[in-house]
VOGU-3710 file (C-alpha; in Angstrom, 3 decimals, decimal comma):
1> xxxxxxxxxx> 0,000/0,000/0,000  1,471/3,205/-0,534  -0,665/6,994/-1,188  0,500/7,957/-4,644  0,358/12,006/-3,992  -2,296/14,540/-2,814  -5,768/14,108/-4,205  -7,672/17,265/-3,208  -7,925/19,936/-0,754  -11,305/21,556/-0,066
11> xxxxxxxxxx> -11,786/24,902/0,780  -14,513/27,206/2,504  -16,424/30,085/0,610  -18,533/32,583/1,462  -19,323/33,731/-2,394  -19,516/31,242/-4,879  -20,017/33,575/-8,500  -17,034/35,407/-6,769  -14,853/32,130/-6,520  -15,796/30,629/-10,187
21> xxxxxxxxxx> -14,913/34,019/-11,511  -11,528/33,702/-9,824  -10,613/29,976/-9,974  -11,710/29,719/-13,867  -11,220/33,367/-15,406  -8,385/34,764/-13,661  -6,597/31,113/-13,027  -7,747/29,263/-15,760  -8,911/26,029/-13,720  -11,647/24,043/-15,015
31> xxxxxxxxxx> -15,217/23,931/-13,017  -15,428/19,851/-13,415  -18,307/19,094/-11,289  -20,859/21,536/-9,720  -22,825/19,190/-7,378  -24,402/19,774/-3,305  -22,177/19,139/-0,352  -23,399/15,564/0,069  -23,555/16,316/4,177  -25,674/19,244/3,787
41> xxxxxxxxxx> -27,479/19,522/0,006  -28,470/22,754/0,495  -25,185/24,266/-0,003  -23,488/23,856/-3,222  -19,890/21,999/-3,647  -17,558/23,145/-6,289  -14,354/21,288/-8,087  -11,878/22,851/-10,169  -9,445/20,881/-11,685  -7,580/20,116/-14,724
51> xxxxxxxxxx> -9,405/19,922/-18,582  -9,903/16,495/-17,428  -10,652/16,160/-13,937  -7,282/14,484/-13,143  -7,094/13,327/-9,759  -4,188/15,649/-7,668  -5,397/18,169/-10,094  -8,483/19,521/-7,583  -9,364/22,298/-5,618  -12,976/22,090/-4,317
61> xxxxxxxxxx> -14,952/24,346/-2,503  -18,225/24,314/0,087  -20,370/27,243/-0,365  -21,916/28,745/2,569  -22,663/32,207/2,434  -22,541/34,808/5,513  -19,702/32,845/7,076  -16,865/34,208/9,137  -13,559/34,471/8,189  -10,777/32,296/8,939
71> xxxxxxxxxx> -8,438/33,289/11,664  -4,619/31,820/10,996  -3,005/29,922/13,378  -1,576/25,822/14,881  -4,116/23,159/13,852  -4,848/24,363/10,071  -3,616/23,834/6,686  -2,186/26,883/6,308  -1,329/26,953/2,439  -1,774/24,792/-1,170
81> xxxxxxxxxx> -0,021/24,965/-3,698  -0,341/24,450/-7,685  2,002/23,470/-9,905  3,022/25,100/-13,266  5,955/23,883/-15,501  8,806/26,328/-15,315  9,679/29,217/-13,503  9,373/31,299/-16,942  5,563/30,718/-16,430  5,638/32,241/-12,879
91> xxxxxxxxxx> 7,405/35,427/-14,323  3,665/35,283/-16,705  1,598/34,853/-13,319  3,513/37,619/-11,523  2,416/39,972/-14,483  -1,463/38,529/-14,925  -2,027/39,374/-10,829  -0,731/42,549/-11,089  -3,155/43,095/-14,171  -6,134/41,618/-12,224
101> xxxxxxxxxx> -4,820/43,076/-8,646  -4,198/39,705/-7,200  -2,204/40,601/-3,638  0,686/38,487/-4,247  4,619/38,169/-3,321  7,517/38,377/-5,240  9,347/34,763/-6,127  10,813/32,971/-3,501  12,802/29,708/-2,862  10,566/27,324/-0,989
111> xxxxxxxxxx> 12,371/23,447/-0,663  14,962/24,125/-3,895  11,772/25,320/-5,991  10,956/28,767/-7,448  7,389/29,278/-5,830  4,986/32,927/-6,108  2,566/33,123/-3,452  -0,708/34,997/-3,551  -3,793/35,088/-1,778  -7,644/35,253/-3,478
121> xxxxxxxxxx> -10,110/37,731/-3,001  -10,814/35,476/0,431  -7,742/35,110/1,693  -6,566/32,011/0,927  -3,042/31,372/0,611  -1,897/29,837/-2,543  1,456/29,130/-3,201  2,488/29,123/-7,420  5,190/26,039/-7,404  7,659/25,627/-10,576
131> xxxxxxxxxx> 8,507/22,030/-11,577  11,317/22,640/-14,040  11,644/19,175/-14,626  11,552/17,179/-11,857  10,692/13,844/-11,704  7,839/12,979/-9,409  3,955/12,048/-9,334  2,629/13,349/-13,071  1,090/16,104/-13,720  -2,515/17,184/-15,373
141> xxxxxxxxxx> -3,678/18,359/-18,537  -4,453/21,961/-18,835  -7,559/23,116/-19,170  -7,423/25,527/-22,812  -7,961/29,168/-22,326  -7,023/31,768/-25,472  -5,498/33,842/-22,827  -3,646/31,460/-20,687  -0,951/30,253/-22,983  -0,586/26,419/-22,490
151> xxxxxxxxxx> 2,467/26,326/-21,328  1,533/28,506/-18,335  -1,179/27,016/-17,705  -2,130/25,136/-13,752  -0,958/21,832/-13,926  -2,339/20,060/-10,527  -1,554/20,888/-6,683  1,635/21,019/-5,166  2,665/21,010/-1,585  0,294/21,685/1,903
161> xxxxxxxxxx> 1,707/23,310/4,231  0,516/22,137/7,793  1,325/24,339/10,586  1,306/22,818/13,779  2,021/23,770/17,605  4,068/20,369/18,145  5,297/19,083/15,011  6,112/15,147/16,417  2,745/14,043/16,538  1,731/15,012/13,094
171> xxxxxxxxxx> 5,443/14,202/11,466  4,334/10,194/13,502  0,656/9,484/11,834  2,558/11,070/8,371  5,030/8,616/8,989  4,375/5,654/10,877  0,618/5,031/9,440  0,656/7,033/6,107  4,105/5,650/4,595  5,252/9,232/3,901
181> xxxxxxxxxx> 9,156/10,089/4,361  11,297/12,301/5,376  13,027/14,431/2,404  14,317/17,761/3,546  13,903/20,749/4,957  13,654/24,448/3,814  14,187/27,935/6,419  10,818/29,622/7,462  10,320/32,856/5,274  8,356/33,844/8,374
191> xxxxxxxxxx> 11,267/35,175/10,209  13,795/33,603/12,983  11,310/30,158/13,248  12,511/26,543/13,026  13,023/25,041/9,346  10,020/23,972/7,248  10,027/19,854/7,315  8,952/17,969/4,188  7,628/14,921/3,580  6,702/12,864/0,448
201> xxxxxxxxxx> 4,833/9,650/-0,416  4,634/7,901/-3,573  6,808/9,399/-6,736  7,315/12,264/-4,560  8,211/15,416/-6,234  5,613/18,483/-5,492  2,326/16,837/-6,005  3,058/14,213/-3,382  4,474/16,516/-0,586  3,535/17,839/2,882
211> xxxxxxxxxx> 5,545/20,388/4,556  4,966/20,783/8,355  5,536/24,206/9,838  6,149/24,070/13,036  5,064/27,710/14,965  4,201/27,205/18,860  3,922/31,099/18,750  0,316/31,149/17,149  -2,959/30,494/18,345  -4,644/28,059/17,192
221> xxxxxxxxxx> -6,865/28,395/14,035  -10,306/29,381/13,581  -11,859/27,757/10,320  -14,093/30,126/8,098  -14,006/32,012/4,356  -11,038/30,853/2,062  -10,067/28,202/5,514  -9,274/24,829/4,072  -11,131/22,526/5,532  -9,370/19,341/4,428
231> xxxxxxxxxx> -7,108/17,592/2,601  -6,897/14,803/0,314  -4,532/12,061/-0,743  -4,741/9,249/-3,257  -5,512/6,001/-3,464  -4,941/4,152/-6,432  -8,300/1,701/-6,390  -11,145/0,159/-4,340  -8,680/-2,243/-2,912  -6,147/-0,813/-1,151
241> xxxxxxxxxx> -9,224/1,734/-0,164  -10,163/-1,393/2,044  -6,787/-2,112/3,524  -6,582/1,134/4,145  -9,886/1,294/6,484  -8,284/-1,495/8,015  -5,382/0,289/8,437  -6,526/2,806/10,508  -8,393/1,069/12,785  -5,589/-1,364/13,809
251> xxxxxxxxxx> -3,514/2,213/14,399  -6,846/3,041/16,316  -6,898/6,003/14,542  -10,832/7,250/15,046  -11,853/7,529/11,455  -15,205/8,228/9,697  -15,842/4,820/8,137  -15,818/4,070/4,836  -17,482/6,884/2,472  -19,020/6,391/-0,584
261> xxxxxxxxxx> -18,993/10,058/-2,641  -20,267/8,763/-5,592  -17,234/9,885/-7,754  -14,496/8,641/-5,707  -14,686/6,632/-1,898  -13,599/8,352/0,899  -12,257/7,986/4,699  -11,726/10,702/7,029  -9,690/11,029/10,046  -8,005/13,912/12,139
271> xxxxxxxxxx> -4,778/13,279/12,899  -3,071/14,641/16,404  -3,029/18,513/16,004  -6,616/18,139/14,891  -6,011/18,202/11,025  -8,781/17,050/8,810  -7,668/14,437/6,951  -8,848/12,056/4,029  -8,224/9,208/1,557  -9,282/8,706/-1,382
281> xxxxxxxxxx> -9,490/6,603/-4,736  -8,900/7,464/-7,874  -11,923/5,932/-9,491  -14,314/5,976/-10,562  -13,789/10,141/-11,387  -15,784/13,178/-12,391  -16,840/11,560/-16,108  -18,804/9,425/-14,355  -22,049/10,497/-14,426  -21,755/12,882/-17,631
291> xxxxxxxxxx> -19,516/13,337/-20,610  -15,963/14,643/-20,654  -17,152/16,954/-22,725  -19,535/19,083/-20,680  -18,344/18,221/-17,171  -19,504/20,724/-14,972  -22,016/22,815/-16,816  -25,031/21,109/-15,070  -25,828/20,539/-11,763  -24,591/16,583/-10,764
301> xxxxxxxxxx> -26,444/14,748/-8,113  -24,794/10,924/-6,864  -27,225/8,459/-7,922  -28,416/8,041/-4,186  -29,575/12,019/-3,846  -30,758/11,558/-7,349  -34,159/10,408/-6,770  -34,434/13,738/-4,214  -33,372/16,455/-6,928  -36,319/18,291/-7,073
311> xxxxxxxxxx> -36,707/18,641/-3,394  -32,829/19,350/-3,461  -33,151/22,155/-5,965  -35,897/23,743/-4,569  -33,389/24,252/-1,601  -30,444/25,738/-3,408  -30,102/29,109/-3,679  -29,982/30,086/-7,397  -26,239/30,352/-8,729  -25,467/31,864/-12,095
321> xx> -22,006/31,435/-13,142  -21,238/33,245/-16,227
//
C-alpha cells in the first residue's frame, strides 16, 4: 500500500459567483463538477481541476454564504499549492495578478523550488510552485484558455503546508501510518522560526508533498471564508481503499468509516493537532455520471440524492455562473 500524492484539498467560501470568476477566469482552472455538499445539500460543492478532472489536479470548494472568516493559526492547513511547468511561467503569473490586482509576493525559494505566493479575493493562501523538470507524481492536462498560454497554464496541486504547535505528533501518523518520508527541509520565510520539514509519499516530487511548519507562537486556528477545511490524498483503487480502512483502525486512529462520494470513496480522520484528513481513490472520477465533454455545466447529483433532486433544488439558492 502506498498513497501515490495529494488528491484534493477543499476549501470554505462565502461567495460562490465570486470564486468561479476567480478559480476559472483569472486562473484558468476548469469547473469539473458543480454538485451539493453531500452532508448538507443545500449548499453547493464546487471542483476545479484540470481539462480532465485528473485526480491531484483539484481544488474544491463548500459554499456557505454569511460565514466568518478564517483566523490563521496551529491546527490548520495553512497553504496549497499548484504546480506550473517552469519558472518562466511564474514570471507570466507575476504579471497577470498585477493586471487583475491579485495581492501576491515576489518569487521565492521554498524546498529548492521557485514558488509565487498569492492570496484570493478570500484570503486564501496559494502558493504558485515551478517544476522545471523534476521527476515525481505526473502532472494534469491543462484546461485551454485563449489567454492562458498552455504552457503557463495550472498543472495540478503542489505542496500543503501544515502548521502545527508540536510538530512530532503530526510528522508520527505522516510517517508511521501514512508511509510518507522524510526528504528535507527548507528555512521559514516567516522570520527567525525553526526550518520547514517535508515529507513525500509515492513518486514524490511536489504533487506528493507535505511540509509541516512548526510555529508554537500562534494560536490556534479558527476555520471560516477561504479556511481549508481538508485535505486529500490518493488512493490508487477500491482495494487498497479497504486495507486502508483497516489500516486505521488497527492504528486506532478514530476515522469516519468508509465513504461512498459517488465519484471517488472516501475515509476521514483527524490526525493529532486536529487536522482534517482524508483518503481517497482514484476511481471511478468526475466523467462518471456525464460526458468529458460538458463536465460541470449542469448541476450533478450521486445516484443516491438523485431520486431527491427536485426537493434538493428547490433548496439551493440560485447560482449563475457566467
Amino acid at each position: 500500500m502506498e498513497l501515490l500524492g495529494l488528491h484534493h484539498v477543499s476549501i470554505l467560501t462565502g461567495k460562490a459567483e465570486k470564486n468561479y470568476e476567480f478559480y476559472t477566469k483569472t486562473l484558468g482552472m476548469r469547473l469539473v463538477k458543480k454538485t451539493v455538499n453531500q452532508d448538507n445539500t443545500e449548499s453547493y460543492h464546487l471542483f476545479y481541476a484540470d481539462g480532465e478532472g485528473t485526480p491531484g489536479t483539484e481544488v474544491t470548494f463548500f459554499d456557505i454564504p454569511h460565514l466568518g472568516q478564517t483566523y490563521r493559526g496551529t491546527s490548520d492547513i495553512s497553504t496549497v499549492s499548484l504546480r506550473v511547468r517552469n519558472s518562466d511561467s511564474l514570471l507570466f503569473w507575476k504579471e497577470r495578478f498585477n493586471q487583475f490586482g491579485v495581492e501576491h509576493d515576489e518569487i521565492q525559494k521554498r524546498a529548492n523550488r521557485d514558488t509565487l505566493a498569492f492570496r484570493d479575493f478570500e484570503g486564501t493562501s496559494i502558493i504558485l510552485v515551478a517544476d522545471n523538470g523534476e521527476k515525481g507524481v505526473r502532472a494534469g492536462v491543462p484546461w485551454q484558455r485563449d489567454d492562458i498560454p498552455f504552457e503557463h497554464a495550472i498543472i495540478g496541486l503542489g505542496p500543503v503546508t501544515l502548521t502545527v504547535a508540536i510538530a512530532g505528533p503530526t510528522i508520527g501518523v505522516l510517517t508511521e501510518v501514512m508511509g510518507f518520508r522524510f526528504v528535507g527541509s527548507y528555512p521559514s520565510l516567516e522570520g527567525d522560526h525553526p526550518d520547514i520539514s517535508v515529507y513525500a509519499t509515492g513518486e514524490g516530487g511536489s504533487g506528493a508533498e507535505v511540509h509541516i511548519e512548526t510555529r508554537p507562537d500562534l494560536p490556534r486556528a479558527r476555520l471560516g471564508r477561504g479556511g481549508v477545511h481538508h485535505v486529500a490524498f490518493r488512493v490508487p483503487n477500491e482495494e487498497e481503499y479497504n486495507q486502508w480502512a483497516e489500516r486505521l483502525q488497527e492504528h486506532r486512529l478514530p476515522n469516519s468509516g468508509k465513504v461512498e462520494r459517488y465519484y471517488f470513496k472516501a475515509l476521514y480522520f483527524r490526525e493529532p493537532n486536529g487536522i482534517l484528513f482524508e483518503l481517497s481513490t482514484d476511481t471511478p472520477g468526475f466523467a462518471t455520471d456525464e460526458p468529458m465533454e460538458t463536465m460541470g455545466e449542469k448541476l450533478s447529483l450521486p445516484s443516491f440524492l438523485e431520486p431527491n433532486r427536485k426537493a434538493i433544488e428547490e433548496k439551493l439558492r440560485p447560482l449563475i455562473l457566467n
